[in-house]
C-alpha positions in Angstrom: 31.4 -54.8 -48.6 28.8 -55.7 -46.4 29.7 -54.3 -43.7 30.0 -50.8 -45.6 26.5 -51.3 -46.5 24.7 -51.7 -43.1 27.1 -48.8 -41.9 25.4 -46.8 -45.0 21.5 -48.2 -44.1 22.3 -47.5 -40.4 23.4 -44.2 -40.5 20.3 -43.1 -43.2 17.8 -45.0 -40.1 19.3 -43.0 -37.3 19.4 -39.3 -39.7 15.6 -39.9 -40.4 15.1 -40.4 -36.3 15.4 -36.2 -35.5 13.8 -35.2 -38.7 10.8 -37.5 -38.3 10.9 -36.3 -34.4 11.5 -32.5 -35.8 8.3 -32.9 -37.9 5.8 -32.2 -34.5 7.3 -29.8 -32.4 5.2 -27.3 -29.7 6.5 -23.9 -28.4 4.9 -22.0 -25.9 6.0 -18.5 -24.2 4.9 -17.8 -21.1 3.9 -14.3 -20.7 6.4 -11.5 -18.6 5.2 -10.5 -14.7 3.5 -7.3 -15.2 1.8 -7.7 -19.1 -1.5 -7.2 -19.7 -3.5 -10.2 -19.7 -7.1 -11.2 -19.7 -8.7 -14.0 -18.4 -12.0 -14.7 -21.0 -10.7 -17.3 -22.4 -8.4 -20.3 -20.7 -6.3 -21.6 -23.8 -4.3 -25.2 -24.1 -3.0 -26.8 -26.8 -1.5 -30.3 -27.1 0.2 -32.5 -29.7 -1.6 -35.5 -30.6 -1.2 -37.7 -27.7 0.3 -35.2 -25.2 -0.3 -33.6 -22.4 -2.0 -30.4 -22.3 0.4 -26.8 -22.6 -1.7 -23.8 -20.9 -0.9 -20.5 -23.3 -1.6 -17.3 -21.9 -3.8 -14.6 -22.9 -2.7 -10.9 -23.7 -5.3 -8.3 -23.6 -5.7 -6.3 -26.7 -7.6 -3.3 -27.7 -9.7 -3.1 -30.3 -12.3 -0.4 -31.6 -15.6 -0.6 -32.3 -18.1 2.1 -33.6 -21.2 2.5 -32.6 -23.5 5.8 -33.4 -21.0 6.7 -35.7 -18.4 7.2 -31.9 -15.2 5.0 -31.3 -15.4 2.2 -28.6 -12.2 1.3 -27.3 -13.0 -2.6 -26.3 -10.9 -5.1 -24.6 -10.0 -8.4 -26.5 -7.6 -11.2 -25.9 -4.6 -12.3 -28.0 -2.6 -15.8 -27.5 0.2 -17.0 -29.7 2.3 -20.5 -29.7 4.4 -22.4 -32.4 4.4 -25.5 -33.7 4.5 -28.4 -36.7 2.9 -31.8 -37.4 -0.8 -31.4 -35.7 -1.7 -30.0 -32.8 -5.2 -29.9 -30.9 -6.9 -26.3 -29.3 -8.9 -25.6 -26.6 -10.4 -22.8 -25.5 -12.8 -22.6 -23.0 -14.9 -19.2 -22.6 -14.6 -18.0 -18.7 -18.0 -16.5 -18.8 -20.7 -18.6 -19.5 -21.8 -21.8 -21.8 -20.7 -21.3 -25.4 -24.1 -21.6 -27.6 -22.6 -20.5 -31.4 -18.5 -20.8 -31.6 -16.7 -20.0 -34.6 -13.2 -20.0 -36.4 -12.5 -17.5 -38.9 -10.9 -17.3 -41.2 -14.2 -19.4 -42.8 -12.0 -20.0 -45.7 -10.2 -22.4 -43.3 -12.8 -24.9 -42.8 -12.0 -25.0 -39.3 -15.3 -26.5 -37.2 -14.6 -26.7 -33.5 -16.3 -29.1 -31.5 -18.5 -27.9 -28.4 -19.4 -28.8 -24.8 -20.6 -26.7 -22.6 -17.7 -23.3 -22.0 -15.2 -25.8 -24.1 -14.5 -25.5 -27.9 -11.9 -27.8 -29.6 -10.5 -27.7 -32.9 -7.2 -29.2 -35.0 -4.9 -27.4 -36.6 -2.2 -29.1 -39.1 -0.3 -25.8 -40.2 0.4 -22.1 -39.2 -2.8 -20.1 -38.7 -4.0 -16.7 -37.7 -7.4 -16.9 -36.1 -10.2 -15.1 -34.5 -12.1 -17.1 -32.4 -15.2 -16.3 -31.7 -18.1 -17.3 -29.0 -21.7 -16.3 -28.9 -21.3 -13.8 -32.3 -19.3 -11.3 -30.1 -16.3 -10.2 -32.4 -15.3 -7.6 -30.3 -14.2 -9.5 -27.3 -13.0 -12.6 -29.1 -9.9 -14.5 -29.0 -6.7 -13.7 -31.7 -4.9 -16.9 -31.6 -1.6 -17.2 -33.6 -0.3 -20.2 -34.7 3.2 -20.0 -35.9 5.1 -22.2 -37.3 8.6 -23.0 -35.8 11.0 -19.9 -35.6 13.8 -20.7 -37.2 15.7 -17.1 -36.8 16.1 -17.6 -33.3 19.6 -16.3 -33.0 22.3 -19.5 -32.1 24.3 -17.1 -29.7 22.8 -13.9 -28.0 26.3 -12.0 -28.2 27.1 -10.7 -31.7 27.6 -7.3 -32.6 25.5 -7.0 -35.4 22.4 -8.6 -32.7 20.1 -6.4 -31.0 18.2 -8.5 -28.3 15.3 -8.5 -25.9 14.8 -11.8 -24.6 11.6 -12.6 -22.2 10.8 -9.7 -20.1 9.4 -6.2 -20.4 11.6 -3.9 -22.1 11.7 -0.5 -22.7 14.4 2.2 -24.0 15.2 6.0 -23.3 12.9 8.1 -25.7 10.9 5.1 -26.4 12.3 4.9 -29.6 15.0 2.5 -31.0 16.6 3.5 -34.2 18.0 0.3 -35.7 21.5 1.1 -37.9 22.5 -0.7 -41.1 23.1 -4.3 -41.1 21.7 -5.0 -37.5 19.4 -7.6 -36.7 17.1 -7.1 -33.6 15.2 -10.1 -31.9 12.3 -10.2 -30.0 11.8 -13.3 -28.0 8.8 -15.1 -27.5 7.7 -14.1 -24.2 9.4 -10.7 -24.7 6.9 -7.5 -24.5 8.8 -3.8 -25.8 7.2 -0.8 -24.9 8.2 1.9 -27.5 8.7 2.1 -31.1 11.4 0.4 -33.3 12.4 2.1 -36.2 14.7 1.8 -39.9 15.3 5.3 -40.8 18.1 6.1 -43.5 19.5 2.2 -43.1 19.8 -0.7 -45.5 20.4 -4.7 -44.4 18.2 -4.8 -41.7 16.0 -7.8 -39.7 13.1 -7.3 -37.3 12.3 -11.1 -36.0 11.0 -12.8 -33.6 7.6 -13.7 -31.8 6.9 -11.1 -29.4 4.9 -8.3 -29.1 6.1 -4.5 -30.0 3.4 -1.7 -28.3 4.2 1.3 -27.6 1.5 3.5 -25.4 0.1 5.0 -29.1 1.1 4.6 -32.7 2.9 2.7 -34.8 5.0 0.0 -32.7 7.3 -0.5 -35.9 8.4 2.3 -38.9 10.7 1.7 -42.1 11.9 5.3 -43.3 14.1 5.6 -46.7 15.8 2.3 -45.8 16.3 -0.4 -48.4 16.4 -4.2 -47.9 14.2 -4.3 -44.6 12.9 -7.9 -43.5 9.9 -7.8 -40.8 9.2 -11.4 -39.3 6.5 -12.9 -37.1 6.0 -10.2 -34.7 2.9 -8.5 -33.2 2.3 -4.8 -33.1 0.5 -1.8 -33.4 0.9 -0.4 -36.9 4.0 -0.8 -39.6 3.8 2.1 -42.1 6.8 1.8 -44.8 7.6 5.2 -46.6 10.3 6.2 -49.0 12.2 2.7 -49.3 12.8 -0.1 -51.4 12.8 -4.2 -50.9 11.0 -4.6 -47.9 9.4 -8.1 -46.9 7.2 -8.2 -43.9 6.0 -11.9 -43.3 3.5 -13.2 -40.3 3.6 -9.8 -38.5 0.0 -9.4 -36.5 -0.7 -5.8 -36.2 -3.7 -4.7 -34.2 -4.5 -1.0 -33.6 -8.3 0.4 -31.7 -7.2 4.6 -31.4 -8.1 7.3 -34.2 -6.2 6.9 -37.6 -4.8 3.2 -36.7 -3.9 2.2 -40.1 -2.2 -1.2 -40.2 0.0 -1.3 -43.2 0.7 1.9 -45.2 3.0 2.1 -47.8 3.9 5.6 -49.0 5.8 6.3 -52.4 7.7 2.8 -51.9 8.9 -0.1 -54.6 9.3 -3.8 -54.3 7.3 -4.2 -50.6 6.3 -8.0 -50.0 3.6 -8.7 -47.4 2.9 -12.6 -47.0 0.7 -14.0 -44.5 0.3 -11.0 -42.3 -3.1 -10.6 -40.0 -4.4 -7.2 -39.5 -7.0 -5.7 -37.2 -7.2 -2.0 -37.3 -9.3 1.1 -36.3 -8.6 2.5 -39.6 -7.4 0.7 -43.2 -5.9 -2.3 -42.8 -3.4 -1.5 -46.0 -2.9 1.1 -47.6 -0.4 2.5 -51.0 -0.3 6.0 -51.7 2.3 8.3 -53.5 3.7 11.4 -52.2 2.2 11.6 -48.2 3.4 12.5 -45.2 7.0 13.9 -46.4 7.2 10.8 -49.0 7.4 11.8 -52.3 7.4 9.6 -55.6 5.0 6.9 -56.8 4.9 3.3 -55.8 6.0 0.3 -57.8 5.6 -3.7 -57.3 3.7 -3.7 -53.8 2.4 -7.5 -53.2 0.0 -8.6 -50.3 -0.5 -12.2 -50.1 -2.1 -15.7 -47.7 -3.2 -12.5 -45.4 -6.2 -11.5 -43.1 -7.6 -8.1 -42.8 -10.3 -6.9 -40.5 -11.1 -3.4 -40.5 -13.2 -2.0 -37.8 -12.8 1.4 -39.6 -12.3 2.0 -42.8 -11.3 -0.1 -45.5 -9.4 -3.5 -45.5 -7.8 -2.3 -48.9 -7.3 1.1 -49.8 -5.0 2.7 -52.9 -4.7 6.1 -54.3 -6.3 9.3 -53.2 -3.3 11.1 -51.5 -0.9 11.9 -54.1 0.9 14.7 -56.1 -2.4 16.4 -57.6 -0.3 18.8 -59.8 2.4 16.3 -61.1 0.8 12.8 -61.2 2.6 9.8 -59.8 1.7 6.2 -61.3 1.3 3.2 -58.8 2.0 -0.1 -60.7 1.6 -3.6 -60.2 0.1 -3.5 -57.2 -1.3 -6.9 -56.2 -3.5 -8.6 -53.5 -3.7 -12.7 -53.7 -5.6 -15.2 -51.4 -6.8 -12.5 -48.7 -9.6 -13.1 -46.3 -11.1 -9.9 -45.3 -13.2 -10.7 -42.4 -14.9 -7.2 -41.8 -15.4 -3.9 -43.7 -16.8 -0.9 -41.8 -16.4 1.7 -44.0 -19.4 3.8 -42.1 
């Protein structure tokens, strides 16, 4: 009897030893040879008590307006994963740092600074902008995931469309993904070109890496049903003529003409939950019949997200529409968003 019971107490000690281990983990993708980088900012992060990981920086574009003309501007993007705690630096390449700031402000996140260094903690997922010196159009978008857990166990399935670390790229620059497929984009992994749902039902878009083609929208869902977008970064995702889509952590950020981030056109049950988006037009959109999508929309939810519109409007509903036969859109609703800028003008 007593033996059975330290054999029971043992073997609960030794389970709890991976999970408590599993609790603070730290993933970090090296960037592909030949991506875009920039070198403003040097990034590291570290768990508690560790040594320091160096995370490298992607360049991004983003758009600002000034005299009423677009201004495409270079900014820099780094993304890791982790759980538990981990600490950031990031220390600015060109100069002492006088003002630094993490937004969203909502977070409470107060770095500490010396000299080019700022510091901070972070003890879940975040999507950040990082600021030095007031300068929000050359800041640093720093994505914090949490631990992917859709990495695919084996890379060889049939139903598995995969781009592991690398630059990819496909003939037409456009990949049409067919009912019940699942692509992955690994950490580390950049695609040039466009992936696409059109006419398809059970499909997956995961991963952590980035999706850009040369212009446009980097992802598209097209009269498809059941569509799940995860933890990507891209361009633009419009969704139009489909039903049950949940995109979740996707980043999108866009600097060219009519870069909206998130459109959904006459479209029913869309989830978006803690997405970021940055975009030279509006951030998210829901209209009824547009751009060969006809029909109102029904049960669209954004929620925990960021917007930050260069352009435009963070939030924008209505307007383009059936004028002569009137569509309803209903239940439409927008919970715990941080809109970080608004330039309408």
């Amino acid at each position: 009897m007593r033996l059975r019971k330290f054999i029971f107490i043992t073997s609960i000690l030794l389970g709890a030893i991976p999970s408590a281990t599993a609790q603070n983990q730290l993933v970090t993708y090296p960037a592909p040879e030949g991506a875009e980088l920039m070198n403003d900012f040097t990034i590291k992060v570290r768990e508690t008590g560790k040594d320091w990981k160096c995370i490298d920086t992607y360049l991004v574009k983003v758009d600002e307006v000034r005299n009423a003309q677009h201004n495409v501007e270079k900014a820099s993007m780094s993304y890791f994963d982790f759980s538990g705690e981990v600490e950031v630096s990031v220390t600015f390449n060109h100069g002492t740092i006088q003002t630094g700031r993490v937004r969203p402000l909502s977070y409470e996140i107060t770095p500490s600074i010396s000299g080019n260094t700022m510091t901070f903690k972070l003890d879940r997922p975040r999507n950040l902008s990082v600021e030095v010196n007031g300068d929000i159009f050359h800041n640093l978008h720093l994505f914090a995931n949490p631990i992917d857990e859709n990495k695919p166990k084996k890379i060889k399935d049939k139903n598995l469309i995969y781009f592991g670390p690398g630059i990819h790229t496909f003939p037409g620059d456009t990949l049409n993904v067919p009912s019940g497929k699942t692509v992955y984009v690994a950490g580390g992994a950049v695609v040039k070109g466009l992936i696409q749902v059109v006419n398809a039902q059970d499909v997956k878009i995961l991963g952590r890496g980035i999706v850009i083609p040369d212009r446009w929208a980097g992802l598209r869902i097209v009269n498809s049903k059941n569509v799940t977008i995860e933890g990507v970064i891209s361009t633009q995702c419009p969704t139009g003529g489909s039903d049950s889509v949940t995109i979740r952590n996707v980043k999108v950020i866009s600097s060219y003409g009519w870069g909206d981030g998130l459109n959904v056109f006459a479209s029913n049950n869309v989830l978006y939950d803690g997405v970021f988006c940055r975009n030279s037009d509006d951030c998210t959109t829901v209209y009824g019949t547009r751009m060969g999508f006809t029909g109102g929309c029904k049960n669209i939810t954004m929620q925990n997200s960021t917007l930050w519109a260069d352009v435009a409007h963070p939030i924008f509903i209505g307007i383009h529409g059936n004028t002569k036969n009137p569509e309803v859109l209903e239940n439409l609703n927008y919970t715990n968003i941080d809109i970080l800028d608004h330039k309408e003008k």
